[in-house]
Each structure stands twice: as C-alpha cells, then as structure tokens.
VOGU-3710 file (C-alpha; in Angstrom, 3 decimals, decimal comma):
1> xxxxxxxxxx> 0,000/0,000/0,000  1,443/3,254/-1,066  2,197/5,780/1,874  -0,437/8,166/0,637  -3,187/5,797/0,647  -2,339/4,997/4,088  -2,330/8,585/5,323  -6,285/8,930/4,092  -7,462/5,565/4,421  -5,933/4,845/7,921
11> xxxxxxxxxx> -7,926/1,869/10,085  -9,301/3,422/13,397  -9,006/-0,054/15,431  -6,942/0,997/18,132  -6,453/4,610/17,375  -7,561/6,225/21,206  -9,566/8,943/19,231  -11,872/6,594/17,663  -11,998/4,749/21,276  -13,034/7,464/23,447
21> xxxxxxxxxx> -15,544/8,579/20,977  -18,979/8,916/22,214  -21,674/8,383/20,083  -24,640/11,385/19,338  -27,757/11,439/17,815  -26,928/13,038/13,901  -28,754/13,676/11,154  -26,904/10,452/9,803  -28,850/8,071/12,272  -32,238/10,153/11,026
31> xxxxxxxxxx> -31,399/9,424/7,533  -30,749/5,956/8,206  -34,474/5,826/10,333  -35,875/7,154/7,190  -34,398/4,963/4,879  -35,425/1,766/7,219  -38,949/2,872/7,535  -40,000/2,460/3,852  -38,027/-0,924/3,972  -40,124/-2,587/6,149
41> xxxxxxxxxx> -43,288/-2,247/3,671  -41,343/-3,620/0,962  -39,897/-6,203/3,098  -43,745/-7,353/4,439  -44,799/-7,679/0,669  -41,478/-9,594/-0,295  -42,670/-12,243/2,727  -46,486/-12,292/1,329  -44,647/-13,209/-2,302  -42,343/-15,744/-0,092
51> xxxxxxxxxx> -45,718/-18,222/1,172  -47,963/-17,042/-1,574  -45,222/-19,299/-3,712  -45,646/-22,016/-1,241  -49,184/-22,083/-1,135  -50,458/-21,202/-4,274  -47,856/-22,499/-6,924  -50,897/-23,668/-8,937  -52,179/-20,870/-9,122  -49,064/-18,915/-10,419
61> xxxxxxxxxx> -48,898/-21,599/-13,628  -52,678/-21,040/-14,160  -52,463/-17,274/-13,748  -50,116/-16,739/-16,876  -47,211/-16,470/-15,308  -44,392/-18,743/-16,266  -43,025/-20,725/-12,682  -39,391/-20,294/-13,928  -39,876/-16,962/-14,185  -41,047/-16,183/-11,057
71> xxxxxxxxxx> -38,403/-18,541/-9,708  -35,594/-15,607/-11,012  -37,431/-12,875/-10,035  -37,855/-14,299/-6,466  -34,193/-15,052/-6,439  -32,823/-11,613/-7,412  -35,036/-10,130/-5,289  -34,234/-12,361/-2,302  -30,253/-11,425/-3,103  -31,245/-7,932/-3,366
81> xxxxxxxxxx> -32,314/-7,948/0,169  -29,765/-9,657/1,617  -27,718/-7,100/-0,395  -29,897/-4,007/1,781  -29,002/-6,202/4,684  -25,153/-5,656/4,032  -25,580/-2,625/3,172  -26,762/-1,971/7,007  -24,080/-4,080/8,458  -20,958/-2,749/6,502
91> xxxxxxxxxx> -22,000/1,121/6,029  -25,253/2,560/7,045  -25,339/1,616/11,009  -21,149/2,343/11,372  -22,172/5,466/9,371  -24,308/6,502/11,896  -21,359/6,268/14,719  -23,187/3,812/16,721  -20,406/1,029/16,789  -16,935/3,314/16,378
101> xxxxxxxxxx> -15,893/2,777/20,142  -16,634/-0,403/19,968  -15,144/-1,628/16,529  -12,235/0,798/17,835  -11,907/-1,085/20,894  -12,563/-4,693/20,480  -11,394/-4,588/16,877  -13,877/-8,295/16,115  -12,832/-9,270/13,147  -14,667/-12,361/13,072
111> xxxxxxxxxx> -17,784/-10,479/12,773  -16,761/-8,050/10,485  -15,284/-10,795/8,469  -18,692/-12,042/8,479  -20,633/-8,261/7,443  -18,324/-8,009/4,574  -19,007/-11,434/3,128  -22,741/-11,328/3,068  -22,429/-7,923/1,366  -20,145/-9,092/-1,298
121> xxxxxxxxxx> -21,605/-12,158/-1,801  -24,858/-10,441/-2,288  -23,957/-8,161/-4,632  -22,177/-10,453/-7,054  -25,190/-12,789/-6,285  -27,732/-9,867/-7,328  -26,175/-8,913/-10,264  -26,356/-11,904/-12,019  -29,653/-13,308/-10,888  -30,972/-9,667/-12,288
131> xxxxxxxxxx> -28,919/-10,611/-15,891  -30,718/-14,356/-15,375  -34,226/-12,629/-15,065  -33,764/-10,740/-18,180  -32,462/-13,621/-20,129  -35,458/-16,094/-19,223  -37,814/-13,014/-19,719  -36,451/-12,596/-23,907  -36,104/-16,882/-24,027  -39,846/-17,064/-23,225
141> xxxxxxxxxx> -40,833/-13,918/-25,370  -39,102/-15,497/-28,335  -39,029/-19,118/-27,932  -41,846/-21,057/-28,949  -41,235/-24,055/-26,909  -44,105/-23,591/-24,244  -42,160/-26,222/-21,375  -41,442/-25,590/-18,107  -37,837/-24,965/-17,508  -38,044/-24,898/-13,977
151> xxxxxxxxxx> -36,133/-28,062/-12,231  -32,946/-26,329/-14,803  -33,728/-22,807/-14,272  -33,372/-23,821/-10,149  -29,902/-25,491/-10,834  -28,643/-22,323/-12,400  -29,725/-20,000/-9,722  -28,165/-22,095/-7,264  -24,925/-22,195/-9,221  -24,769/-18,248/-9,928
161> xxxxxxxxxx> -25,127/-18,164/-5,750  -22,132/-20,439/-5,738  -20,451/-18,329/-7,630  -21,081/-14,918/-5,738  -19,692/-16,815/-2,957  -16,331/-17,431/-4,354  -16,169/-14,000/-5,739  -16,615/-12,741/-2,232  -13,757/-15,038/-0,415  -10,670/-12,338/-1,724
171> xxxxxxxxxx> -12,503/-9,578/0,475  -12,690/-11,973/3,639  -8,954/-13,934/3,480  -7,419/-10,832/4,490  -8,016/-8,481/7,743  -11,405/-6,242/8,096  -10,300/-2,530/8,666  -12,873/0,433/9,520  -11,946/3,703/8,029  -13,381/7,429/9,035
181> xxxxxxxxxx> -15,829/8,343/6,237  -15,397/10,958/3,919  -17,164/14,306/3,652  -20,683/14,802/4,164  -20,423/12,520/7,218  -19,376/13,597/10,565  -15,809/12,372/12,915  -17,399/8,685/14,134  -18,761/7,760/11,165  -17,149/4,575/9,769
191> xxxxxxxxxx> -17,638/2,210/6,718  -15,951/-1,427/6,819  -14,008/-2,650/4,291  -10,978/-5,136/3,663  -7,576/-4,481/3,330  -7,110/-6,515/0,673  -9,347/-3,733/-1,264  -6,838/-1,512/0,030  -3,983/-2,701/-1,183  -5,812/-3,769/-4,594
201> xxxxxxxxxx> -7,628/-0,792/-4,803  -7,197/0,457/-8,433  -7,503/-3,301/-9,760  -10,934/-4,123/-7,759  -12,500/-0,821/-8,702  -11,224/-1,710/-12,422  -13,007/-4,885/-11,638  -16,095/-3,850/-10,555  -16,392/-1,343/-12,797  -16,138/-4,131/-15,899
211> xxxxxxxxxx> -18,554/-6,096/-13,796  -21,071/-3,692/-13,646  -20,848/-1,906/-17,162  -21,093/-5,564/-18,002  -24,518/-6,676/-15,875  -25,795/-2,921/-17,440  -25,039/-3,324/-21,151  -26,125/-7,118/-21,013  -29,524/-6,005/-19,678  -29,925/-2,694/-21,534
221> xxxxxxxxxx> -29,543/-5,242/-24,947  -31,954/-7,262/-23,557  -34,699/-5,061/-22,636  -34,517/-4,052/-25,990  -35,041/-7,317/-27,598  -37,726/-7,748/-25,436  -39,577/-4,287/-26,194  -39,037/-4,841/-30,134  -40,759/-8,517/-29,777  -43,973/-6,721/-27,603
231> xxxxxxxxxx> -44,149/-4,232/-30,363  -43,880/-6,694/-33,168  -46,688/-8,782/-31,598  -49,323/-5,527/-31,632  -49,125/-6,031/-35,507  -50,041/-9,744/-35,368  -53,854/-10,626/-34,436  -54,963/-10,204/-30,710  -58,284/-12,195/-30,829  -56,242/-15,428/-28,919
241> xxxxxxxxxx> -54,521/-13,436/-26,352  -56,267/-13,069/-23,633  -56,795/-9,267/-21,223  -54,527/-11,414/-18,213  -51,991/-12,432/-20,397  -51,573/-8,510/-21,871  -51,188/-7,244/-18,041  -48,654/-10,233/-17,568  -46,726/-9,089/-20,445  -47,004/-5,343/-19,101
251> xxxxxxxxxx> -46,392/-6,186/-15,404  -43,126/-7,966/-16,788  -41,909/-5,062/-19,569  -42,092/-2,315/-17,028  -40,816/-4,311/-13,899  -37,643/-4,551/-16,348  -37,613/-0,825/-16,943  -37,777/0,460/-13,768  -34,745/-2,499/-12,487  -32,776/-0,310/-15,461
261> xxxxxxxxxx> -32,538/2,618/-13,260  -30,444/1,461/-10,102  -28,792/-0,792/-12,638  -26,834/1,845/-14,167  -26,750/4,039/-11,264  -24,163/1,364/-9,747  -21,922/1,661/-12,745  -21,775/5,546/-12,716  -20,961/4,095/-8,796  -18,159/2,021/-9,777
271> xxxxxxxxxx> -16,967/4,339/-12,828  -16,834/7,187/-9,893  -15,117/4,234/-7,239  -11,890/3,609/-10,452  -11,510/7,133/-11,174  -11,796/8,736/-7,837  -13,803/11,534/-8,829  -13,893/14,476/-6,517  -16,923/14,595/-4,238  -17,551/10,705/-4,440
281> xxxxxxxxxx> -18,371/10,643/-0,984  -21,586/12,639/-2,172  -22,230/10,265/-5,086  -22,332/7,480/-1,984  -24,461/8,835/0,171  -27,222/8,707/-2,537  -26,357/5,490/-3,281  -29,309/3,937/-0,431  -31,953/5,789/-2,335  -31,367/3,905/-5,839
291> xxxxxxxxxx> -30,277/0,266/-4,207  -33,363/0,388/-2,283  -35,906/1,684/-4,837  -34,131/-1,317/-6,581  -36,366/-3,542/-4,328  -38,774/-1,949/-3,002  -40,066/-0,012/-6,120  -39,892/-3,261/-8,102  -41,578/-5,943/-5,369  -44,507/-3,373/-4,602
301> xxxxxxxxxx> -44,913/-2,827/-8,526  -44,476/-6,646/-9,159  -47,052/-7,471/-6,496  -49,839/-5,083/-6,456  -50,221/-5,067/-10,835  -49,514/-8,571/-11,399  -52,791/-10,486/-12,133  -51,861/-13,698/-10,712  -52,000/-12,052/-7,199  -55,358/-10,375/-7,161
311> xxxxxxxxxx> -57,576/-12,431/-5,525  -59,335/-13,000/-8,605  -57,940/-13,807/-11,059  -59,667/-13,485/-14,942  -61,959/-16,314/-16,724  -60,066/-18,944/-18,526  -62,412/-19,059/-21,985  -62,925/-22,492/-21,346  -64,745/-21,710/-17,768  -66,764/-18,976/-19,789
321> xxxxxxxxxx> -67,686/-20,937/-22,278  -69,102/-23,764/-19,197  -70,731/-21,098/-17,695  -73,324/-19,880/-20,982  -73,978/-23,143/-21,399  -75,259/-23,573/-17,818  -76,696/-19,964/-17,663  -78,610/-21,115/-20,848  -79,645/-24,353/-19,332  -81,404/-22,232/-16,456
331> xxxxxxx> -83,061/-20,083/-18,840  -84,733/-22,985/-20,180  -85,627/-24,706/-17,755  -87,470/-21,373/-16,666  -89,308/-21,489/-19,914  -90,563/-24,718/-19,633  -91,794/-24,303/-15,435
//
C-alpha cells in the first residue's frame, strides 16, 4: 500500500480517538431511520410473495405467469435484500457512529469478516440473478417451446449463488479494517471494508467497474429485444390473447424498466469508485436511495399489478364458455316451469 493511501485511508481499530468517541444522535442516524422505515413495507410484501409461492404455486402456472420466471425474479429479489441487509451491516449503522468505540476497541474481526461477506456475496449474487431474469424473460418472449424450464432454471440460480460466494472469499482472506468516512459525514462515522481492497484498490474498482458496465449493457440489450418482440406482436392478431396475459406481459416489460434505473446508477458508482472523482463521498451517500428503490419499487410494482395475485384472477375461456352453457340451461328450464 502506497504511503499516501495509508495517510487517508488509515484503520481506526486501536487509534484512542476513535476509542473514546462517544456516540450522538446526527442527522446520519435520522437518515438511516428514514431509509429503514419504507423498507419494512417492501420487506412485508417480499414475505407475502415468499408463502404465496408455497401455497399457491398452482395458481401462479394457471395465472399466466411462467413458474421459472417467477423462480428468477424471487431469487434476485431475495439477493437484493440480503444485499440491503449488508448494506446496514458494513455502512449505514457504522455510518451513523453507533459502533466506532466499539469496533475501535474490540477490533472483532470475526464479525466483520462475516458483514463483509454477506455484502459481497450479495452483490455479485444480485447482479447476475438480475442478468438471469432478463435472459429467461427474452427466451420465453421469443421461444416457442411452451415447457417448463423450472427443475434447470433452479440449478442455475443455485450455481450463480455459488459463484457470488467465491467472488466474495478475496474480500474476507485478508483483515477487516474500519476507516473514518469521507465528507458529508461527521468524525465517528465509519464504513468497513478489507484491506485486501486496500492494497488492490485500483484493480478491484477496475473490476467492478467491468462487472457492472457488463450486468448494465447485457440487460440494456436485452430489454430491448424484449420491447421490439412486444411491439412486433401488436401487428399480429390479438383475438387469442387473452386481457390477463396482456397485463402479464405489461407487469413484466415495465418491472424490467424500472430495475434499469439502479442498474446503471451502480456503474456511474463504480466508474466514480476507479476514477476517484472528486466529491464521491456525495455520489455514496445517494447510493441507499437507488439500491433500495431497486427492491422496493420493483416488489410493490411486481405485487400489487400482477394479475396472478389479485384475488381474482380473470376467466379462462374455457370456464366462460361452461358457464353460458349452464346460464342457458337455467333459462330454459325457466321457460318450460
């Protein structure tokens, strides 16, 4: 590590400042109350979606919905979470001051060992369970093979989880160190990170920043496909698609629009992270805002405009077509008494 790097990015475990500091109520704790008060929502909507896909898996076939589909999008959202989760361990509660002394102190690096590897493995996890959404969403637009993908679909989501794992183990092999936060944030306020970012700082941020322009460009090309397929289907005859599968297709096209926007918010994140660009600190501090709108936005709009989770759903023809015949049945039988 070069000397100037250690001179700003200096770990605080053991440094007698950082131990005698008392912690204060800041406008840092009230952004993070703010922030965690329209997670929970999203969080109590994500756990309806959790045993509504126990209980009702019938019901999400029937509805128009394709299982493996759902399968991805429960996955990446699921990873997105724990990725919030992180997100709370690693920056936004030491932001707040809460733990400096402590961390300072007791210096546990078993535990912060263990913050930094859920958040890594969760974002590397995320990030390709989002590209694996998009994929299966343009497979089933233009493939006309109607099966069910889903017993292969679940071996690949468990395998990209694998491999978010192993891309996480570089950031745990070597020791956790907590650094004093940049401008906006106050003295106390801490992130957690691991020296082996420090020392490989340009190459990670090079890294991530390929990663992510990666992840963005895949699904931007993707999202295209799929909106020039929707639009080439309004020119082809309607009469055999039915009003649920059109608000499928909808739900689906603009749950992948708004996932766009935190997508490429995180590579102007990482582009900002390689080149060091004045102010970053700023750039981070906005960063909650997107990542969470990234799940919460996208569960709530998933949820409440989705057909197969109203709690009726629309009339298979087949069930309207049973249903003249016995309303015309009555009818006669009304004649005749």
């Amino acid at each position: 590590m070069s000397t100037s790097i250690k001179s700003v990015f200096s770990p605080i475990q053991g440094n007698p400042n950082y131990i005698q500091y008392e912690y204060k109520f800041n406008w840092v704790s009230i952004f993070s109350i703010f922030v965690l008060s329209y997670t929970i929502s999203s969080f109590y909507i994500f756990l309806k979606l959790s045993f509504f896909s126990i209980k009702d898996r019938e019901k999400i076939r029937n509805g128009g919905l394709r299982i493996e589909i759902f399968q991805s999008f429960f996955a990446m959202q699921f990873w997105n979470i724990q990725l919030i989760i992180g997100e709370y361990m690693t920056f936004r509660i030491p932001y707040t001051g809460l733990v400096t002394s402590f961390y300072a102190s007791e210096n546990p690096q078993f535990m912060l060992k263990l913050f930094m590897l859920i958040y890594n493995w969760a974002f590397y996890s995320s990030q390709l369970l989002t590209v694996l959404f998009y994929v299966l969403r343009a497979a089933v637009l233009y493939s006309r093979n109607q099966k069910s993908m889903e017993k292969i679909i679940l071996s690949v989501i468990y395998f990209i989880i694998f491999i978010g794992f192993v891309a996480a183990l570089p950031h745990v092999q070597a020791p956790a160190a907590c650094l004093q936060a940049l401008e906006p944030y106050p003295f106390g306020s801490i992130l957690i990170i691991s020296e082996w970012f420090l020392y490989n700082m340009k190459n990670v941020a090079l890294g991530n920043m390929l990663f992510s322009a990666s992840v963005t460009c895949t699904i931007i090309m993707l999202n295209a496909l799929v909106v020039k397929k929707i639009r080439s289907r309004k020119f082809l005859s309607t009469q055999n698609v039915s009003t649920q599968n059109a608000k499928v297709e909808k739900t689906l096209s603009r749950t992948m629009i708004i996932l766009l926007i935190p997508m490429t918010f995180n590579l102007f994140v990482s582009i900002g992270e390689l080149f060091q660009i004045g102010n970053f600190s700023y750039i981070l501090f906005l960063r909650p805002l997107f990542l969470d709108a990234r799940v919460h936005i996208v569960t709530c709009y998933f949820y409440f405009t989705h057909p197969v989770f109203k709690k009726k759903l629309f009339t298979s023809p087949n069930s309207v077509s049973q249903n003249l015949k016995n309303f015309s049945m009555v009818v006669t039988l009304a004649k005749v008494v």
